[in-house]
VEXLONU-8507 format. One record per residue (C-alpha): z, x, y; residue in one letter; residue number from 0. Coordinates in pm, 1 decimal, padded with zeros to 6 digits. Each point is the difference from the previous one (the first is absolute). Example, Ala and Ser with C-alpha at 12.3 -4.5 7.8 and 13.67 -1.06 7.14 Angstrom:
% VEXLONU-8507
<Z: 00780.0 | X: 01230.0 | Y: -00450.0 | resn: A | resi: 0>
<Z: -00066.0 | X: 00137.0 | Y: 00344.0 | resn: S | resi: 1>
END
This chain:
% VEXLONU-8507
<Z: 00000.0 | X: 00000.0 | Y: 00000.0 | resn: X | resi: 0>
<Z: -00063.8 | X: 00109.7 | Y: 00320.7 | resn: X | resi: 1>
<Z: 00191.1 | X: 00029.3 | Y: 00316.7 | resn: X | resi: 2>
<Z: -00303.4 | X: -00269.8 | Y: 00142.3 | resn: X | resi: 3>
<Z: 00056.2 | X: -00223.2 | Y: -00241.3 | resn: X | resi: 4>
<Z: 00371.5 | X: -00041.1 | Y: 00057.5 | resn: X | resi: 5>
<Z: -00055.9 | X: -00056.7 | Y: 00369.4 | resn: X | resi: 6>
<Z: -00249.4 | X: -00270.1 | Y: -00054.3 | resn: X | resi: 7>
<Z: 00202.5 | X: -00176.5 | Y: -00259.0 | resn: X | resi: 8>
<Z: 00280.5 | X: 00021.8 | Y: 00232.4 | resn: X | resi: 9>
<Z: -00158.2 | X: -00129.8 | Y: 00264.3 | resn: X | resi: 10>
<Z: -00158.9 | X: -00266.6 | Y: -00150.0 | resn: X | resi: 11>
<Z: 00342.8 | X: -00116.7 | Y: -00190.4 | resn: X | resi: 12>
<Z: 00195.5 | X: -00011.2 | Y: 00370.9 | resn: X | resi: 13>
<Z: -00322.0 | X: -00066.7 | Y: 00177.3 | resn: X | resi: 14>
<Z: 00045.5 | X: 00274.0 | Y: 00281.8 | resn: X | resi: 15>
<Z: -00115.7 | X: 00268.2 | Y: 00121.5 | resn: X | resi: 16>
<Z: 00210.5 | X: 00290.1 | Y: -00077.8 | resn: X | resi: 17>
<Z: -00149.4 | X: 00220.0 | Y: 00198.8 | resn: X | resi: 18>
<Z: 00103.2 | X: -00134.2 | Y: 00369.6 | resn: X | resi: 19>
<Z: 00262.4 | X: 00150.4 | Y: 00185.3 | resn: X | resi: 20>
<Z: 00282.6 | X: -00284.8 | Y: -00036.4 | resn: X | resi: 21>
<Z: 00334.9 | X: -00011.9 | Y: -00073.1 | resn: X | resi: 22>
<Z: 00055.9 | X: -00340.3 | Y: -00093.8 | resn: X | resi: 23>
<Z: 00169.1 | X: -00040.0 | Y: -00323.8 | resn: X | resi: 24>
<Z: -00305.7 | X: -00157.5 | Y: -00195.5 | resn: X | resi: 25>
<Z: -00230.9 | X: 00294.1 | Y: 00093.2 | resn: X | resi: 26>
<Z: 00341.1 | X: 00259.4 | Y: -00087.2 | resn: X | resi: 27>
<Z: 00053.9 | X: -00158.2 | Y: -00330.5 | resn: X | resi: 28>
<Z: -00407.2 | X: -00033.5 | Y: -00050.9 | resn: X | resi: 29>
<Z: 00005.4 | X: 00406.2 | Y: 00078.1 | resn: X | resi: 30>
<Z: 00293.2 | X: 00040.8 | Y: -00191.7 | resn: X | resi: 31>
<Z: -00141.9 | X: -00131.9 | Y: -00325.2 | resn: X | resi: 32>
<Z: -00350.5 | X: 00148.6 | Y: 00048.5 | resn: X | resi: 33>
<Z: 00228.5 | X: 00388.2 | Y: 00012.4 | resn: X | resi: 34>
<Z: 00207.5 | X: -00126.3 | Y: -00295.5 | resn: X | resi: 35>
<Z: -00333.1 | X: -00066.9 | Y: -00216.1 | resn: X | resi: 36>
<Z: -00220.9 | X: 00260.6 | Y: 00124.3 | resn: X | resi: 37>
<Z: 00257.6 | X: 00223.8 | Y: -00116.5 | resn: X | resi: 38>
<Z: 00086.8 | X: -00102.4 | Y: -00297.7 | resn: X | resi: 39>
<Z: -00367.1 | X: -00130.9 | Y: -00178.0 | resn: X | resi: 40>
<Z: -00226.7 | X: 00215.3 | Y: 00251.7 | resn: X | resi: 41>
<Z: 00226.9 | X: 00274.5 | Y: -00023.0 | resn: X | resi: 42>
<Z: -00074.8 | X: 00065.1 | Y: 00388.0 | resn: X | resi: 43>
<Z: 00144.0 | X: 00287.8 | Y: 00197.1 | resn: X | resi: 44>
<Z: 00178.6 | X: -00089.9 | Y: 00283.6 | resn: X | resi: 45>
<Z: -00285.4 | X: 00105.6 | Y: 00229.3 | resn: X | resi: 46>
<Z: -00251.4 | X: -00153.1 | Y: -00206.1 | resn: X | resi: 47>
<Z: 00186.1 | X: -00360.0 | Y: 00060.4 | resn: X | resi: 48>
<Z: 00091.3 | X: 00080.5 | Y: 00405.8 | resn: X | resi: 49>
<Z: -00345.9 | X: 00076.6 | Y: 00041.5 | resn: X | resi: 50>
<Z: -00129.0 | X: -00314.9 | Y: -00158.1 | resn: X | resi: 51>
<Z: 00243.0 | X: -00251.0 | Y: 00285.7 | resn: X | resi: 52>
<Z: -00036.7 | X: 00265.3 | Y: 00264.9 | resn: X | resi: 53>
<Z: 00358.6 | X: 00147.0 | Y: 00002.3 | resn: X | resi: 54>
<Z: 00216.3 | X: 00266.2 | Y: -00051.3 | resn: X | resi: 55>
<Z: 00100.2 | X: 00149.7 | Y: -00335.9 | resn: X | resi: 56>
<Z: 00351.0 | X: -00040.1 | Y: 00125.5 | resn: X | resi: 57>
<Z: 00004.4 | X: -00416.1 | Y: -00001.4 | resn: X | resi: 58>
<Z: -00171.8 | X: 00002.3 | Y: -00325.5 | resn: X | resi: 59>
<Z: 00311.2 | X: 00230.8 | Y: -00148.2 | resn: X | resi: 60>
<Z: 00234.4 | X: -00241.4 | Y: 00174.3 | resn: X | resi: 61>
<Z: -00152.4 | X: -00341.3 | Y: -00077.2 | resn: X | resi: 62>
<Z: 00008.0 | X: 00104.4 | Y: -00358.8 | resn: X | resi: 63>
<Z: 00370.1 | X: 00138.7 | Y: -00033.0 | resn: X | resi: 64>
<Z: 00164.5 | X: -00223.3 | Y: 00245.2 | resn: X | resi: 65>
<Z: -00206.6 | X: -00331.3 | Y: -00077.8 | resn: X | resi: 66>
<Z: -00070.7 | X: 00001.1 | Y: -00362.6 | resn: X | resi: 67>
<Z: 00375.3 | X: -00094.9 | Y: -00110.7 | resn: X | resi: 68>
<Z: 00026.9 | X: -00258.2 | Y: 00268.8 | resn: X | resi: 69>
<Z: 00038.6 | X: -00372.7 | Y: -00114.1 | resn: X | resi: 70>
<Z: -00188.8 | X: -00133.5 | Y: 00265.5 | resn: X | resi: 71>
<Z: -00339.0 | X: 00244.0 | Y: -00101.7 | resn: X | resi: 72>
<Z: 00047.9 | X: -00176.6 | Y: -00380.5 | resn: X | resi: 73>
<Z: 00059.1 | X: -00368.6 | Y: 00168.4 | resn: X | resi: 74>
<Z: -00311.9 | X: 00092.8 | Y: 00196.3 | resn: X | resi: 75>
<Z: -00179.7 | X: 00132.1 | Y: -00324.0 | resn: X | resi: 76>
<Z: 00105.5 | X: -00322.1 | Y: -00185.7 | resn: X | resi: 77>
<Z: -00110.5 | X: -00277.9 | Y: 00252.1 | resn: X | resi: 78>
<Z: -00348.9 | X: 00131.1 | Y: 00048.8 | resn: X | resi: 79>
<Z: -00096.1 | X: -00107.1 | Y: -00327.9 | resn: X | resi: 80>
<Z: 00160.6 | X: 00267.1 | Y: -00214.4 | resn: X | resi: 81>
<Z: -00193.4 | X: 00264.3 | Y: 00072.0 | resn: X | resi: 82>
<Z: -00069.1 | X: 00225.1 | Y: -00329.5 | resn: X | resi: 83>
<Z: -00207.7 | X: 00265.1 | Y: -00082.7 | resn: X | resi: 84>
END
């Protein structure tokens, strides 16, 4: 799987564009999930994945220690129609 295929299945599960420059919490948790994946089916660097949304390597290393044991990122997983890969 590639890191491409991960972003387009994300975005077409939340239905946004994870690319764009927002902080609100659908397009965070969106992001979230998309570094989550990449890294564990794509098997991304973190470089790889911050170049694919246009950020830094250093939110992609955050977003996936800090957000992937968060209750709110599984609740968010869960309600978009249990996203699996």
């Amino acid at each position: 799987m590639k890191i491409k295929d991960v972003r387009s299945f994300v975005e077409d599960k939340t239905q946004l564009d994870i690319g764009k420059k927002l902080r609100r919490r659908d397009y965070v948790y969106a992001r979230a999930i998309f570094f989550y994946l990449s890294k564990k089916y794509a098997r991304a660097t973190y470089h790889a994945m911050a170049k694919e949304v246009n950020c830094n390597h250093a939110s992609v290393i955050y977003s996936i220690t800090i957000k992937k044991n968060m209750w709110s990122l599984c609740y968010f997983i869960y309600r978009r129609d249990s996203i699996r890969c």
